[in-house]
C-alpha positions in Angstrom: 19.6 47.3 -87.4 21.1 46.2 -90.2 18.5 46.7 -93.8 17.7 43.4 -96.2 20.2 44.2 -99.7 17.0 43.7 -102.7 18.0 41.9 -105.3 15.4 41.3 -108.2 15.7 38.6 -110.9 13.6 38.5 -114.2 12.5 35.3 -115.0 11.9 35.0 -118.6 9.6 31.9 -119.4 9.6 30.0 -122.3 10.2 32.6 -125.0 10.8 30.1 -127.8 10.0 29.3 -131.3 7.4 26.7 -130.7 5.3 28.8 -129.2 5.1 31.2 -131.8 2.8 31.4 -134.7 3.8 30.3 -138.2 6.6 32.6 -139.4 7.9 30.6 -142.5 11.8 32.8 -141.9 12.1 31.2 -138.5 12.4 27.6 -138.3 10.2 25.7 -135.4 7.7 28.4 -135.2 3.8 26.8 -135.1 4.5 24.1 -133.2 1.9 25.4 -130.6 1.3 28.7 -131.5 0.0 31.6 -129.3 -1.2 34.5 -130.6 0.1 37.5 -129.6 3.5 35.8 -128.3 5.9 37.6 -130.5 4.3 41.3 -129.4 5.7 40.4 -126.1 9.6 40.3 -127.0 9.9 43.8 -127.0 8.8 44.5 -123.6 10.9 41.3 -122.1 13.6 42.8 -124.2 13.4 46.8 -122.3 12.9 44.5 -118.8 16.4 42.8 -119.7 18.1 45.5 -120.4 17.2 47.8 -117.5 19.3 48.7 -114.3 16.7 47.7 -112.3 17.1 43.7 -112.3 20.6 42.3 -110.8 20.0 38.3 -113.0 18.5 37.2 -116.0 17.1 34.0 -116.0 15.5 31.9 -118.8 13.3 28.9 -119.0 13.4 26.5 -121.8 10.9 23.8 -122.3 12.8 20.9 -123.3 10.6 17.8 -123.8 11.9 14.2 -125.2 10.4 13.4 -128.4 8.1 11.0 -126.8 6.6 13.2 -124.1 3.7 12.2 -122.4 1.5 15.6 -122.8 1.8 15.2 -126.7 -1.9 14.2 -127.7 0.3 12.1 -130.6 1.6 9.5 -127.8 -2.2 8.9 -126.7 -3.7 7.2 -129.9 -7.6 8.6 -130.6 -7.0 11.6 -128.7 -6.6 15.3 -129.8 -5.4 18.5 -128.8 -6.4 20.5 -125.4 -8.3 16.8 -124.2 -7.8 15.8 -120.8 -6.6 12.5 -119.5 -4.5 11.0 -116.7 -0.8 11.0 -116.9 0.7 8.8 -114.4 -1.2 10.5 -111.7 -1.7 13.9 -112.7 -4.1 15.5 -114.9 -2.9 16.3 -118.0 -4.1 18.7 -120.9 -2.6 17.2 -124.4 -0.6 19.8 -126.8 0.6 19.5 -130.2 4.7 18.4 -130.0 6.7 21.4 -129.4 9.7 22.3 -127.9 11.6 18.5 -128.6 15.4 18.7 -127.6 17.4 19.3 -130.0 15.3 21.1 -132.7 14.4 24.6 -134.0 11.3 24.2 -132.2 13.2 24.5 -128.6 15.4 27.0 -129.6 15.1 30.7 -127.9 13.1 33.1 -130.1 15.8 35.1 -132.3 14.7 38.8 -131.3 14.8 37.8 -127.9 18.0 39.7 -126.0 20.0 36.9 -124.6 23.0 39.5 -123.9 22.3 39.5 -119.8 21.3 36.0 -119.6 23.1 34.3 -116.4 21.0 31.0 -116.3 19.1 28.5 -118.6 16.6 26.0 -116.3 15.4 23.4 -118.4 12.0 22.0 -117.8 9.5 19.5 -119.6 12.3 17.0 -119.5 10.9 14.0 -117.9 8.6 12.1 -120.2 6.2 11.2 -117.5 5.0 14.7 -116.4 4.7 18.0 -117.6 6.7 20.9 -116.0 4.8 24.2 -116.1 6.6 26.0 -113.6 10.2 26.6 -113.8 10.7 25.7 -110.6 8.9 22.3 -110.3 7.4 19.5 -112.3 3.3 19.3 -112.7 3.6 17.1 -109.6 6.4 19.0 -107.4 8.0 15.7 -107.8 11.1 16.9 -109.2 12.8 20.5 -108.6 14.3 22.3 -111.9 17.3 23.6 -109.4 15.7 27.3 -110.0 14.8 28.2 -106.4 18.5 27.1 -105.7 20.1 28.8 -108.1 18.5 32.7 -107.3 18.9 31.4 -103.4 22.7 30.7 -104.3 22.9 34.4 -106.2 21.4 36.5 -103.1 17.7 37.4 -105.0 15.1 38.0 -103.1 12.5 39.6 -105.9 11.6 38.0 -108.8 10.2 39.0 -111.6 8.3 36.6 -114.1 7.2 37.5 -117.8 7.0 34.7 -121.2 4.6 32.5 -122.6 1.8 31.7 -121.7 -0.6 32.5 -119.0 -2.5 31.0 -117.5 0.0 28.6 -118.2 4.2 28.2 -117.4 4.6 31.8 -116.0 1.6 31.8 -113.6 2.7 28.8 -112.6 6.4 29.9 -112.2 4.8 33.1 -110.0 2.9 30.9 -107.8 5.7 28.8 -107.1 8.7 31.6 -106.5 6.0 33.0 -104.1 5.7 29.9 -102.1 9.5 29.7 -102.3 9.5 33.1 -100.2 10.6 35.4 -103.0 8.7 38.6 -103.2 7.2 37.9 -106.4 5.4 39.9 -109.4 4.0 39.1 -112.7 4.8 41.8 -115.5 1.2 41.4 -117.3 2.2 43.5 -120.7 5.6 41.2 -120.9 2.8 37.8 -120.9 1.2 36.1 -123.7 -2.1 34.7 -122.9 -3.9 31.7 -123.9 -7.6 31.4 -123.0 -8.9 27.8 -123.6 -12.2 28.9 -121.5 -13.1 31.8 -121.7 -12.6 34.1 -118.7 -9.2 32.0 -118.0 -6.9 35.2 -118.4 -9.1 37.1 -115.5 -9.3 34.1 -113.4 -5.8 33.9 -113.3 -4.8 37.0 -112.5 -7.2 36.5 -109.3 -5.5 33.2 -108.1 -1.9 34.8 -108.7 -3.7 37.8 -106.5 -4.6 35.0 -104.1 -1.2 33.5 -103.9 0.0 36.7 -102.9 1.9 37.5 -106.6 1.8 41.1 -107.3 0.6 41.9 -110.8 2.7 44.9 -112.3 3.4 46.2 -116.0 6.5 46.8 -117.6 5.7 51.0 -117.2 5.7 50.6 -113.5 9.3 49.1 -113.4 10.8 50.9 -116.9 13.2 54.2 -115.6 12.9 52.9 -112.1 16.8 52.5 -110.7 17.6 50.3 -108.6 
């Protein structure tokens, strides 16, 4: 009987300037800041540059000026409101992440050195893209499923910015794709609009059968 080759991919979410706070030496930064964002570049950085993962993958958020989850295209509304976008319930953000500006562009301590793949997401005006394997509204694939299919992976590996946001989502959905899936919680920003959201979402990743890990548990492993 022959024994199923592993072969683990780190999926590195969204690690760009946008979503960092205010540094006035890096362009695009404040956009939509989370706090605590650039503490987790070191961490993603060791991950990336450890034996133990075969692909490095990135996620980029890369919305048209005009996306429809910028409170600024909804006139009278604000920040973090809620409304209906073509279907799908929507939560509004400050712009961030536009094409083509410093905003979208990969944070500059990030290691980019092993990185086999950019996925795009965010792209289509109409709905937001969370996961970086789907749009809001599974409407839409990003190609990411594909792509680690294509390269023989069959464990993936998710870390970025933000839960309970884009790399939750990303877990749940390489899970369903039938990758054995874990969430490196020291290598994720988090962003608690409720409070309570950061241990609520580790129990619905729990539920969808994601394995929650840190960085320590897969740091001097070999593969």
């Amino acid at each position: 009987m022959t024994t199923m080759q592993i072969k683990r991919a780190l999926v590195r979410v969204d690690i760009q300037n946008g979503f960092m706070p205010l540094d006035p030496g890096i362009p695009g930064t404040g956009e939509l800041p989370v706090e605590g964002a650039p503490a987790i570049v070191a961490a993603v950085n060791a991950l990336s540059r450890s034996p133990f993962f075969d692909l490095v993958v990135d996620t980029q958020d890369y919305h048209p000026a005009d996306h429809g989850s910028f409170y600024t295209m909804h006139p009278g509304k604000s920040a973090n409101e809620v409304v209906d976008l073509f279907g799908l319930s929507q939560i509004l953000w400050n712009p961030h992440c536009r094409q083509n500006t410093p905003g979208c562009e990969f944070y500059p301590t990030l290691d980019r050195s092993r990185v086999a793949k950019v996925i795009q997401k965010g792209t289509d005006k109409t709905v937001d893209s969370y996961s970086g394997f789907w749009d809001n509204g599974k409407r839409k694939s990003t190609g990411l499923a594909d792509y680690l299919v294509s390269e023989g992976v069959t464990h993936v590996y998710v870390v970025g910015v933000t839960r309970p946001f884009c790399p939750s989502w990303t877990a749940i959905d390489s899970a369903e794709a039938g990758f054995k899936t874990f969430l490196v919680v020291d290598a994720c920003s988090l962003l608690e609009l409720a409070p309570g959201a950061g241990e609520t979402d580790l129990l619905a990743l729990r539920g969808k059968q994601v394995e929650i890990v840190s960085s320590s548990d897969i740091l001097g492993q070999t593969a």
